[in-house]
C-alpha positions in Angstrom: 20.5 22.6 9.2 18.9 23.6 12.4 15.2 23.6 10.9 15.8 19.7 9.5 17.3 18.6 13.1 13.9 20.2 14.4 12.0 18.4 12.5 13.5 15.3 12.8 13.4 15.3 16.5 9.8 16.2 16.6 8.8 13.0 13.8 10.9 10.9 16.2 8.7 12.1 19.4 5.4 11.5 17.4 6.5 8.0 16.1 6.9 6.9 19.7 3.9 8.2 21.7 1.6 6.5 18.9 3.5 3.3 19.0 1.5 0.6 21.2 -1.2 3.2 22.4 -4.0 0.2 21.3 -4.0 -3.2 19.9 -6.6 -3.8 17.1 -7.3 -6.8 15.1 -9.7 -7.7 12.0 -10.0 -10.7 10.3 -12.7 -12.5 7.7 -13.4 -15.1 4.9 -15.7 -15.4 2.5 -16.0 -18.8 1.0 -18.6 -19.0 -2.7 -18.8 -23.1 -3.8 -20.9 -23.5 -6.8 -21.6 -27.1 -7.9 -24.0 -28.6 -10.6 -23.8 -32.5 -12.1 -26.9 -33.0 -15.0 -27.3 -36.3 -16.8 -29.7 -36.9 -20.2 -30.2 -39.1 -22.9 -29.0 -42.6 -22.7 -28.0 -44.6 -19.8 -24.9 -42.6 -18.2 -24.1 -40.4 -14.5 -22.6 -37.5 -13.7 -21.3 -36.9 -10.6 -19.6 -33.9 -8.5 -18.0 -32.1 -5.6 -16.5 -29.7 -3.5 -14.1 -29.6 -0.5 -12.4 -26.5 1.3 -11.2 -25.5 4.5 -10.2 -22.4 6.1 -8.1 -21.4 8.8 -6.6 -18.4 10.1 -5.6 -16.7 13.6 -3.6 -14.0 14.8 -2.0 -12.6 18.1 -0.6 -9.2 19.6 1.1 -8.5 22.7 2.1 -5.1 24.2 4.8 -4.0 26.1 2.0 -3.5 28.9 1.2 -7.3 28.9 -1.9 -7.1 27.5 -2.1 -9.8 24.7 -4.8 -10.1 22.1 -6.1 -13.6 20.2 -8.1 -14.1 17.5 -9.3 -17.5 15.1 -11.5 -18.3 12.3 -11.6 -21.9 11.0 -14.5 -23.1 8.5 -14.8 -26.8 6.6 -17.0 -27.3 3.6 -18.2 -30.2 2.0 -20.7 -30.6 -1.2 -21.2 -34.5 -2.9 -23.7 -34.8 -6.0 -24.8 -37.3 -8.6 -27.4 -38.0 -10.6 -27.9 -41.5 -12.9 -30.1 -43.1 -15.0 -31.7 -44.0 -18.6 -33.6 -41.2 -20.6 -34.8 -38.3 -19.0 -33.1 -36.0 -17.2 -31.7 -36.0 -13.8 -30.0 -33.0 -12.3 -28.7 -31.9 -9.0 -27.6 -28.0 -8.3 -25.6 -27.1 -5.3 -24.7 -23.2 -3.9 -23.0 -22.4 -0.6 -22.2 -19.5 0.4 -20.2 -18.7 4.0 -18.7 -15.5 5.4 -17.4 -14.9 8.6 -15.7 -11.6 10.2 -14.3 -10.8 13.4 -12.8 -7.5 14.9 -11.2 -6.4 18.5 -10.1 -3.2 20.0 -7.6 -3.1 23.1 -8.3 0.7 24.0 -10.5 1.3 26.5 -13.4 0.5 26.5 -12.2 -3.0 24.9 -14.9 -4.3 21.9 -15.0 -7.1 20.2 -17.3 -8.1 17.1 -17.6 -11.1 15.6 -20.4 -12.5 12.8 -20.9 -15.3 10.3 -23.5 -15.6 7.5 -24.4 -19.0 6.0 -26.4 -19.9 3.2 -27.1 -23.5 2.0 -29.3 -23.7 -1.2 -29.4 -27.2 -3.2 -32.2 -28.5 -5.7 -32.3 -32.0 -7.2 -34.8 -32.5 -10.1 -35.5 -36.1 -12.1 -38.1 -35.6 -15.2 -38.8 -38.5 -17.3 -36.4 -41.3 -17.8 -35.4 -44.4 -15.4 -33.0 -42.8 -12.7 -32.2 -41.3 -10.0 -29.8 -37.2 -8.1 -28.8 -37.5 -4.7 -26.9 -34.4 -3.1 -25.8 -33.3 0.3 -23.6 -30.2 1.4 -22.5 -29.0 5.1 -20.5 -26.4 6.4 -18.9 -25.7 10.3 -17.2 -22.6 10.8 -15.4 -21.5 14.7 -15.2 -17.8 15.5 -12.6 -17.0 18.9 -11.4 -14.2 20.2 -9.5 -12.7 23.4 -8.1 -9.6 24.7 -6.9 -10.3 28.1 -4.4 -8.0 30.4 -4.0 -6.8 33.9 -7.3 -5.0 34.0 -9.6 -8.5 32.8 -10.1 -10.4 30.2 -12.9 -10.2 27.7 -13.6 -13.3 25.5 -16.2 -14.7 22.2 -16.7 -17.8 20.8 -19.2 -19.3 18.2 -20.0 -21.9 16.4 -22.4 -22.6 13.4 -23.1 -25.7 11.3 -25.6 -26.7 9.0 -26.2 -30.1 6.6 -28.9 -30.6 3.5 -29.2 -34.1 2.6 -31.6 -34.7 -0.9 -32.7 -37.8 -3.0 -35.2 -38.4 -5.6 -35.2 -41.6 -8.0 -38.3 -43.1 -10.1 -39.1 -45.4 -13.1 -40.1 -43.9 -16.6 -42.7 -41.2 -16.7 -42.1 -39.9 -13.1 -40.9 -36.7 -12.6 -40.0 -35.1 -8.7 -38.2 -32.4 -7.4 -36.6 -31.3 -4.1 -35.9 -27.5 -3.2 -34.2 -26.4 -0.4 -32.8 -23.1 1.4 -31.1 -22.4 4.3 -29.7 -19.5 6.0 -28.4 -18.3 9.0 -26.9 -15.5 10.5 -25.4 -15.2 14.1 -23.4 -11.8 15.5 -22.5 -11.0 19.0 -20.3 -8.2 20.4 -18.6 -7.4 23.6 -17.3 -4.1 25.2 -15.1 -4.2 28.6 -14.3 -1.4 30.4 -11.3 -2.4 32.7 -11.3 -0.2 36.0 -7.6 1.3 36.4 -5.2 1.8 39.3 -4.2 4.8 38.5 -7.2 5.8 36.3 -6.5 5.2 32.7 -5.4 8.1 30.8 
């Protein structure tokens, strides 16, 4: 009975000296939108898209005032169609947008925070009377604070980005549009607060 009372007491101890030694936070999304419209043979159209939004945001506070933030928000928007007589018209649409953020209380304080977009969209028209028109965009947020009696360290970002496509021709004509964007944006942050007493 003595040896379980031991142990008990020494689990308890443990429990509380790791309980609010650091706030840490890590969040992400990952958004994949595939979307294809395709038209052929007689007179007809086709036509297709895609909306989605993401939002997400967390907070901590510990019992030493310190108080950590974080958000994500990301709206995505994809519109194809393609119309016409004979021939084929076709428009292809792929987006694909990850973000991820991550902050650390201890000392030093860091924060990390990146987002990856990738825009790709291809409209095609062989043959036939007719005509694809596409466009897709994406804007995503990124923010994040830690702040406390020792300072406050902050990130914010933004990125956006738009593709805008038409082709349309009589009989015989054929055209094509091909496009491809990406971009990729990452910053960091690490705050050493100065103590009064020196931090353990």
């Amino acid at each position: 009975m003595l040896r379980g009372l031991a142990l008990s007491t020494v689990l308890i101890l443990l429990l509380s000296s790791a309980s609010f030694a650091s706030i840490g936070q890590a969040q992400g999304y990952m958004l994949l939108a595939p979307n294809w419209v395709f038209r052929t043979g007689p007179q007809g159209s086709a036509t297709g898209g895609n909306t989605a939004t993401v939002g997400h945001n967390q907070n901590a506070t510990d019992p030493g005032g310190t108080v950590a933030l974080q958000e994500e928000t990301g709206i995505l928007t994809q519109s194809a169609s393609a119309s016409g007589s004979g021939g084929i018209t076709q428009v292809s649409q792929e987006t694909v947008a990850e973000g991820n953020q991550m902050q650390n209380k201890s000392n030093p304080q860091q924060q990390l925070e990146a987002a990856i977009l990738n825009l790709k969209q291809n409209a095609s028209k062989i043959h036939g009377m007719g005509s694809a028109m596409g466009a897709q965009g994406f804007v995503g947020t990124q923010n994040q604070t830690i702040a406390g009696p020792g300072g406050t360290s902050a990130e914010s970002q933004i990125v956006g980005a738009a593709q805008y496509s038409t082709i349309e021709g009589g009989d015989c004509s054929e055209g094509m549009v091909d496009q491809n964007l990406v971009i990729t944006v990452t910053q960091s942050n690490t705050n050493s607060p100065c103590c009064d007493p020196p931090c353990p």
